[in-house]
PyMOL CGO cylinders between C-alpha atoms (Angstrom):
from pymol import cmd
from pymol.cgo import CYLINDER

trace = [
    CYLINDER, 0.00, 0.00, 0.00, 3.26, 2.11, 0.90, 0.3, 1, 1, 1, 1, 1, 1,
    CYLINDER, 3.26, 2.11, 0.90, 1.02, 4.67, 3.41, 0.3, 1, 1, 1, 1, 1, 1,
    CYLINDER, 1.02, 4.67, 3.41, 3.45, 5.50, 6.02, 0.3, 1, 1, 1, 1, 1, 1,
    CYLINDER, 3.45, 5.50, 6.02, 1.51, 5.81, 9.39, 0.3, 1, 1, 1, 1, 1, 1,
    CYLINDER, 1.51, 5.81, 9.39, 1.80, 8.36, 11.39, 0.3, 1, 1, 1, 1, 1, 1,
    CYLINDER, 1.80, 8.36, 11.39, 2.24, 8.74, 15.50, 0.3, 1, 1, 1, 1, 1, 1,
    CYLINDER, 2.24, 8.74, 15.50, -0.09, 9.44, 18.04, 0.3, 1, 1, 1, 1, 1, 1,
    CYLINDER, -0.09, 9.44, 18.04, 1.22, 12.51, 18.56, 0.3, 1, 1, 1, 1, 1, 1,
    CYLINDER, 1.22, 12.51, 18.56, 1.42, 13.29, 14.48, 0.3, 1, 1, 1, 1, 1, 1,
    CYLINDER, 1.42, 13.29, 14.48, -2.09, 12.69, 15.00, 0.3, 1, 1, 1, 1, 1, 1,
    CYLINDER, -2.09, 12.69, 15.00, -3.16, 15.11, 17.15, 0.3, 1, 1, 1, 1, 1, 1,
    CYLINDER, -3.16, 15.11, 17.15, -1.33, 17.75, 15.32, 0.3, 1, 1, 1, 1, 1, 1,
    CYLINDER, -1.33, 17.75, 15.32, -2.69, 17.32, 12.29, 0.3, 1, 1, 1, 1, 1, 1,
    CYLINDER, -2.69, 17.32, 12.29, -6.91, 15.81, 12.84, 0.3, 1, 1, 1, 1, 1, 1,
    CYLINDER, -6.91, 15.81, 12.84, -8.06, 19.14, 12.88, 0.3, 1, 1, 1, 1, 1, 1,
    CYLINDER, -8.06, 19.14, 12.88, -7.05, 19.72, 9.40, 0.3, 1, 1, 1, 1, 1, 1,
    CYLINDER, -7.05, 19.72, 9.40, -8.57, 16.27, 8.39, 0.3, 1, 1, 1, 1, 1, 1,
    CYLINDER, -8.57, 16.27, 8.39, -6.46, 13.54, 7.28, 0.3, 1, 1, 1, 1, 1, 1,
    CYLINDER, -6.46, 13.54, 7.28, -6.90, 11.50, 4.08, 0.3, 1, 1, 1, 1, 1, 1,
    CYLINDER, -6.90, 11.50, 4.08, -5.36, 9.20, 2.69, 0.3, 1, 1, 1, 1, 1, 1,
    CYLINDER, -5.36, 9.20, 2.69, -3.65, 9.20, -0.26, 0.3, 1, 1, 1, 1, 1, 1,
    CYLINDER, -3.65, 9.20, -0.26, -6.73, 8.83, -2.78, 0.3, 1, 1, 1, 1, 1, 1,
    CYLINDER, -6.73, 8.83, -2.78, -8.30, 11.93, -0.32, 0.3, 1, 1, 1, 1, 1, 1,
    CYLINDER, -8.30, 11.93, -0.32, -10.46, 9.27, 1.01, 0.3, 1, 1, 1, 1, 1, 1,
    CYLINDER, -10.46, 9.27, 1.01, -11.25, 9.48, 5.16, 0.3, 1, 1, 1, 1, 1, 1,
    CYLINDER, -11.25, 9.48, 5.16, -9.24, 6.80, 6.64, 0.3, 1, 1, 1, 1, 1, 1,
    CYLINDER, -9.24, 6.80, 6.64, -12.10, 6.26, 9.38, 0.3, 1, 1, 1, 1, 1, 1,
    CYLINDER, -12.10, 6.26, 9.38, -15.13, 5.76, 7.38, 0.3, 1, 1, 1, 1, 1, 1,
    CYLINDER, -15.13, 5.76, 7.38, -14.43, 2.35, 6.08, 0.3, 1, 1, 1, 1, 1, 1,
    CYLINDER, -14.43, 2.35, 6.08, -14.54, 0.77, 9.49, 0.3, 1, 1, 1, 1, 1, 1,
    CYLINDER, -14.54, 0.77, 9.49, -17.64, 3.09, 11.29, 0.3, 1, 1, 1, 1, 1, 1,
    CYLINDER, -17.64, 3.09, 11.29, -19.51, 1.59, 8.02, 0.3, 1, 1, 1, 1, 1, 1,
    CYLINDER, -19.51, 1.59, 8.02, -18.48, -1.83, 8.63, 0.3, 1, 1, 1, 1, 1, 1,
    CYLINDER, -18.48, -1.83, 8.63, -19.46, -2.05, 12.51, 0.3, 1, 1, 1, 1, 1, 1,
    CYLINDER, -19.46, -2.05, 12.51, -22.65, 0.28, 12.18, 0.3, 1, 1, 1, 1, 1, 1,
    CYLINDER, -22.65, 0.28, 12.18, -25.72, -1.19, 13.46, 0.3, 1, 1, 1, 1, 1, 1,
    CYLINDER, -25.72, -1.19, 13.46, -26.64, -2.70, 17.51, 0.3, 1, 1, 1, 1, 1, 1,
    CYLINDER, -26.64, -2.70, 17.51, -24.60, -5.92, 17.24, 0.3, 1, 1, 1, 1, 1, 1,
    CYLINDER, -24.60, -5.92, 17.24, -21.35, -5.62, 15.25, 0.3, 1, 1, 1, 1, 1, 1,
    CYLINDER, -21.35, -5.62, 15.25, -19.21, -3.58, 17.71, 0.3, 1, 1, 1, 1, 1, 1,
    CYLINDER, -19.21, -3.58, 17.71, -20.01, -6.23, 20.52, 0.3, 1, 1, 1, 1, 1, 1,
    CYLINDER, -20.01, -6.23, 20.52, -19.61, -8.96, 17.65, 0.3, 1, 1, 1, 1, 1, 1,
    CYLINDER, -19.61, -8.96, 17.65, -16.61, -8.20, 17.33, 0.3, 1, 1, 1, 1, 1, 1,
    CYLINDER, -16.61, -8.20, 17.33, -15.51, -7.74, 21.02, 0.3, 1, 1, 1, 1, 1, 1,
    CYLINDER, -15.51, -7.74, 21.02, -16.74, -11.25, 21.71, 0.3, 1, 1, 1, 1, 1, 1,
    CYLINDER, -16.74, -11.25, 21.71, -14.54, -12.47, 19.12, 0.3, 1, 1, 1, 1, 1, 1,
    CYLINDER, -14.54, -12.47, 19.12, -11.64, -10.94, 20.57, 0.3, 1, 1, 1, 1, 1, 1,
    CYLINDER, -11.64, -10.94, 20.57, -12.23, -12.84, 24.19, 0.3, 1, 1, 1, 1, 1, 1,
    CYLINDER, -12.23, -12.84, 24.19, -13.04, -15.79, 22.35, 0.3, 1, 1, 1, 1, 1, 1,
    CYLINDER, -13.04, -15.79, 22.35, -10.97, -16.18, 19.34, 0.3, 1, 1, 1, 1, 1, 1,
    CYLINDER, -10.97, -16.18, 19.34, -12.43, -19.07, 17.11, 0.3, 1, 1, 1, 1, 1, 1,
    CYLINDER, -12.43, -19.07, 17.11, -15.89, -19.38, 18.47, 0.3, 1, 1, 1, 1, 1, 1,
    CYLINDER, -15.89, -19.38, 18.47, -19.02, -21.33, 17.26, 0.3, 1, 1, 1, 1, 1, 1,
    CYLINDER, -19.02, -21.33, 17.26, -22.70, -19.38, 16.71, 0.3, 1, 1, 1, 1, 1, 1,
    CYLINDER, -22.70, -19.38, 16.71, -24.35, -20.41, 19.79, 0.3, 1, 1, 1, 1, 1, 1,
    CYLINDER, -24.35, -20.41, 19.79, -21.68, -19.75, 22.27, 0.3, 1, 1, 1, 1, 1, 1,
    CYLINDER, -21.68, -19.75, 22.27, -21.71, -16.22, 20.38, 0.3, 1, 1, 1, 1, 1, 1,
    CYLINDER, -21.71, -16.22, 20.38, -25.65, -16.17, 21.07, 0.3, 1, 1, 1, 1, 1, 1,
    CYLINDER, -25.65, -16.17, 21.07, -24.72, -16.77, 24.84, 0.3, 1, 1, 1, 1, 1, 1,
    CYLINDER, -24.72, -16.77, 24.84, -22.83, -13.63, 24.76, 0.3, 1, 1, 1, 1, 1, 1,
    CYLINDER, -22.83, -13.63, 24.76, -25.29, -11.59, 23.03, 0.3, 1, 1, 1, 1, 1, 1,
    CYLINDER, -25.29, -11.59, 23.03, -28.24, -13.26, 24.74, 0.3, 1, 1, 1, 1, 1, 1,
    CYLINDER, -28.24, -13.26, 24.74, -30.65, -10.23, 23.30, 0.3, 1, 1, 1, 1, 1, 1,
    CYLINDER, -30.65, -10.23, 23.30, -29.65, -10.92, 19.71, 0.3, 1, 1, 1, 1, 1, 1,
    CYLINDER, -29.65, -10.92, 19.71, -32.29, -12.78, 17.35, 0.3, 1, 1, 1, 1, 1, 1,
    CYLINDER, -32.29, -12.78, 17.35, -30.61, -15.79, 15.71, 0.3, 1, 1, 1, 1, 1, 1,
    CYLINDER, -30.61, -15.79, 15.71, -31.65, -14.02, 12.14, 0.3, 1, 1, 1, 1, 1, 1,
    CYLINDER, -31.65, -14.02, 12.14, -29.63, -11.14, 13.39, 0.3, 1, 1, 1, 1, 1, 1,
    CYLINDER, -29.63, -11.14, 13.39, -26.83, -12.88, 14.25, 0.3, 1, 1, 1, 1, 1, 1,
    CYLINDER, -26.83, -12.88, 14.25, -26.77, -14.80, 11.12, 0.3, 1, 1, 1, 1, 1, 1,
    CYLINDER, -26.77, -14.80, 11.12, -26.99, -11.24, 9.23, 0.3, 1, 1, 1, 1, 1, 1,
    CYLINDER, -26.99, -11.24, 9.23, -24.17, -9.56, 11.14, 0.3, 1, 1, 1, 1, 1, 1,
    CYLINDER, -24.17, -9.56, 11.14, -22.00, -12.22, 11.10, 0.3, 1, 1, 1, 1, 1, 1,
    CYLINDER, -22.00, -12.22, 11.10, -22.20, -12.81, 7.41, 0.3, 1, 1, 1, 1, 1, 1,
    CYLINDER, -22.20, -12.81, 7.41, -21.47, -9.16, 6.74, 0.3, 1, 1, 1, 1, 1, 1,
    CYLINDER, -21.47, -9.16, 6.74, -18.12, -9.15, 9.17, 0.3, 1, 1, 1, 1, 1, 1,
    CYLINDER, -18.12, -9.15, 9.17, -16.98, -11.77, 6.91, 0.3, 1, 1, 1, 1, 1, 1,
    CYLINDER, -16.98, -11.77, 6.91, -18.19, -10.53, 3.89, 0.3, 1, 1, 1, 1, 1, 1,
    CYLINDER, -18.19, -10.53, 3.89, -16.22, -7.13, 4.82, 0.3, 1, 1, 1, 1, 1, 1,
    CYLINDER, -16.22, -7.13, 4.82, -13.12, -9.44, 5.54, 0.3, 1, 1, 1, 1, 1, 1,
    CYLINDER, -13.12, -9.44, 5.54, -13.33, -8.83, 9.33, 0.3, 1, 1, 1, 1, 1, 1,
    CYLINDER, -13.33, -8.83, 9.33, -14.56, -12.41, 10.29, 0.3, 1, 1, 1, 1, 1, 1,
    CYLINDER, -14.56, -12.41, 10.29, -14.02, -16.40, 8.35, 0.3, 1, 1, 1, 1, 1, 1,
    CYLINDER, -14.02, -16.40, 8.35, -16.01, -18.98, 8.89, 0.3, 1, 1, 1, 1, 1, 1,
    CYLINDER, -16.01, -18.98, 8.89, -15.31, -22.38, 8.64, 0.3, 1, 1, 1, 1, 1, 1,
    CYLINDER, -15.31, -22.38, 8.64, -17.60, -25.29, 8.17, 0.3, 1, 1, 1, 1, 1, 1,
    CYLINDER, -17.60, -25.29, 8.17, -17.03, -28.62, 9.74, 0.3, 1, 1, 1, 1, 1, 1,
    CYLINDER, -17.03, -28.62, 9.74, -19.08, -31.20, 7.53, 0.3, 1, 1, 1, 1, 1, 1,
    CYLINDER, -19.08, -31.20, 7.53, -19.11, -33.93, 10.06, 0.3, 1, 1, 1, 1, 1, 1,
    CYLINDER, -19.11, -33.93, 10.06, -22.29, -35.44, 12.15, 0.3, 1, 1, 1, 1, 1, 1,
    CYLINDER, -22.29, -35.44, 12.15, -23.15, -33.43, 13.68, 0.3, 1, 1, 1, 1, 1, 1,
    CYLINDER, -23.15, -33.43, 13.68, -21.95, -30.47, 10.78, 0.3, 1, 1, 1, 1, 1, 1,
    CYLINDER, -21.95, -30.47, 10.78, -20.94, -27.34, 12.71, 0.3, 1, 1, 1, 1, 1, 1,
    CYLINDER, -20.94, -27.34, 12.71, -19.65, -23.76, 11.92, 0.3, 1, 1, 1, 1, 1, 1,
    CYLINDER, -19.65, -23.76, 11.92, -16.58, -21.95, 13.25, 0.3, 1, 1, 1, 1, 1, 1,
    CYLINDER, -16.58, -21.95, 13.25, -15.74, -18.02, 13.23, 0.3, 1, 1, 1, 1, 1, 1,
    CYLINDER, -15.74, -18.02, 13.23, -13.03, -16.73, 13.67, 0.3, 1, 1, 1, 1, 1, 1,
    CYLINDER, -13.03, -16.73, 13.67, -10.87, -13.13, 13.52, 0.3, 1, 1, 1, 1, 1, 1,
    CYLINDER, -10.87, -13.13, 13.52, -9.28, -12.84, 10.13, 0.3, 1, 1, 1, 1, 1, 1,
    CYLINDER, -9.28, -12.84, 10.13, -5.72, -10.55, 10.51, 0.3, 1, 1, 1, 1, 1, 1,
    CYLINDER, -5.72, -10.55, 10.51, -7.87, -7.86, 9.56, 0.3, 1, 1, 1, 1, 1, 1,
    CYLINDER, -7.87, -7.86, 9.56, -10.37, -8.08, 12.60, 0.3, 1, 1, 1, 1, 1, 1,
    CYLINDER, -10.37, -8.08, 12.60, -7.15, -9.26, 14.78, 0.3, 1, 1, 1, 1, 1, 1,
    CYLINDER, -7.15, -9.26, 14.78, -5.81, -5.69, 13.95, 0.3, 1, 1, 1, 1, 1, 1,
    CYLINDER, -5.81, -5.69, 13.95, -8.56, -4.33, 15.41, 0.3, 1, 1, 1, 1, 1, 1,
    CYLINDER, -8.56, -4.33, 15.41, -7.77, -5.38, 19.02, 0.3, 1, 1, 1, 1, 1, 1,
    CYLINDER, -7.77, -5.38, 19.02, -5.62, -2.57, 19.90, 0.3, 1, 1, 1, 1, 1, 1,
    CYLINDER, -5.62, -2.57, 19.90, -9.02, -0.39, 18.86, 0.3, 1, 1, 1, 1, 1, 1,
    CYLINDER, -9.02, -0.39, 18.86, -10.90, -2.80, 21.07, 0.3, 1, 1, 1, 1, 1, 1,
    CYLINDER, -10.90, -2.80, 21.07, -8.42, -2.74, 24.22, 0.3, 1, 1, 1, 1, 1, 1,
    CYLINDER, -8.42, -2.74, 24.22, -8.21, 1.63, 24.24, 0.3, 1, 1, 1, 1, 1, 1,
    CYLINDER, -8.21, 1.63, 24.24, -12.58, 0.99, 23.49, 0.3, 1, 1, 1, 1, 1, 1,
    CYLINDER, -12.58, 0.99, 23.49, -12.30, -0.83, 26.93, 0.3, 1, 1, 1, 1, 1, 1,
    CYLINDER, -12.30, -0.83, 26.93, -9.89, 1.00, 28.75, 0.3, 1, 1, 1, 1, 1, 1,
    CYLINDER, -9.89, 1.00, 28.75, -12.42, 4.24, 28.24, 0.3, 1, 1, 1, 1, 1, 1,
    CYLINDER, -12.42, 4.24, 28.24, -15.35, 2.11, 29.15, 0.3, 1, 1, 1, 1, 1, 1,
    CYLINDER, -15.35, 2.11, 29.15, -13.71, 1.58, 32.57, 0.3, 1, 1, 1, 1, 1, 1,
    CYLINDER, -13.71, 1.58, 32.57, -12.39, 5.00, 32.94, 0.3, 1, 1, 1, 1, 1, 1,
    CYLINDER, -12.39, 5.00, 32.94, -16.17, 6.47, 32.44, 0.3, 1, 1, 1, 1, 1, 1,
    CYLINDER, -16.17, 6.47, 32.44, -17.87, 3.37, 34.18, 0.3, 1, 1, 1, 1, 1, 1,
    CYLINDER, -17.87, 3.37, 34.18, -19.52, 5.60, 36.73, 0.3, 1, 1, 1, 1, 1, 1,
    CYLINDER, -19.52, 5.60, 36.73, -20.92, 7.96, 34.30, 0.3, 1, 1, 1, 1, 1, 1,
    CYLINDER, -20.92, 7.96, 34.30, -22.27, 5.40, 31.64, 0.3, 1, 1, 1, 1, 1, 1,
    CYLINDER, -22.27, 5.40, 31.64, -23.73, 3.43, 33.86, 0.3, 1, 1, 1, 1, 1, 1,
    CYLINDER, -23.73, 3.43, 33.86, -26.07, 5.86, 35.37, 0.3, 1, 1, 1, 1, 1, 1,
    CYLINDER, -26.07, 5.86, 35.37, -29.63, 6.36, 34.99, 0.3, 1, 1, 1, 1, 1, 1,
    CYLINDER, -29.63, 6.36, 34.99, -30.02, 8.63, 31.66, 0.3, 1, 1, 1, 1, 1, 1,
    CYLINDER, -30.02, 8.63, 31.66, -31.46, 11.55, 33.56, 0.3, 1, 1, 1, 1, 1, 1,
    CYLINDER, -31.46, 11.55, 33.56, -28.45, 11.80, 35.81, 0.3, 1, 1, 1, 1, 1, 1,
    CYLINDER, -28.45, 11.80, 35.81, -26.16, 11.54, 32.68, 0.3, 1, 1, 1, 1, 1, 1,
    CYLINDER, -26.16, 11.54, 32.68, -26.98, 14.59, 31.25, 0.3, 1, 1, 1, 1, 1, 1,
    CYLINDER, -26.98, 14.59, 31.25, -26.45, 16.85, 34.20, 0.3, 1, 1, 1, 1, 1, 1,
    CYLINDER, -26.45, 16.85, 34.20, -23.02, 15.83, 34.53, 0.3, 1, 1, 1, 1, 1, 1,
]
cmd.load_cgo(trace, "trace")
């Protein structure tokens, strides 16, 4: 690809003048589309404590999730490269997902996503009428 990355501190020295990448494209974009919607985000964390995980320990996790939506959102992380599956055809036939390096490159994301969950704990986790004063 030959894009040279920059620092964290390059970072915040240039993001308010927007930073695109070489086509002028935003770098971000790509990846908000790809996780959009209620499930993918926590897809996705699941499948970093889990590593290669079958659909109904995923449905465990996600114990709101229909099994149609699960289905969906799993077939679009893998479609967008994020996710593979593998199918075992034995008896009985099951299916295995797993982080492709792609989604594996996402962990870092996924650790600083957790890091500010705990940091904020006390303030997400309050009743949404005490939230917004503060």
């Amino acid at each position: 690809m030959g894009h040279e990355y920059m620092s964290y501190g390059e970072y915040l020295e240039n993001v308010r003048n927007g930073i695109v990448s070489a086509d002028g494209n935003c770098p971000v974009t790509p990846l908000l589309k790809m996780l959009q919607g209620r499930w993918k985000s926590q897809l996705m964390y699941e499948m970093c404590i889990h590593g290669t995980v079958r659909f109904t320990q995923l449905k465990k996790g996600l114990p709101d999730i229909t099994n149609a939506m699960l289905a969906k959102a799993l077939r679009e992380l893998e479609e967008d490269g994020l996710i593979s599956r593998r199918q075992f055809n034995e008896i009985p036939p099951h299916v295995e997902y797993s982080l492709t390096e792609m989604g594996r490159d996402l962990q870092p994301v996924f650790y600083e996503i957790m890091n500010w969950g705990f940091k904020y704990e006390d303030r997400l986790y309050r009743d949404p009428g005490e939230r917004s004063r503060g």
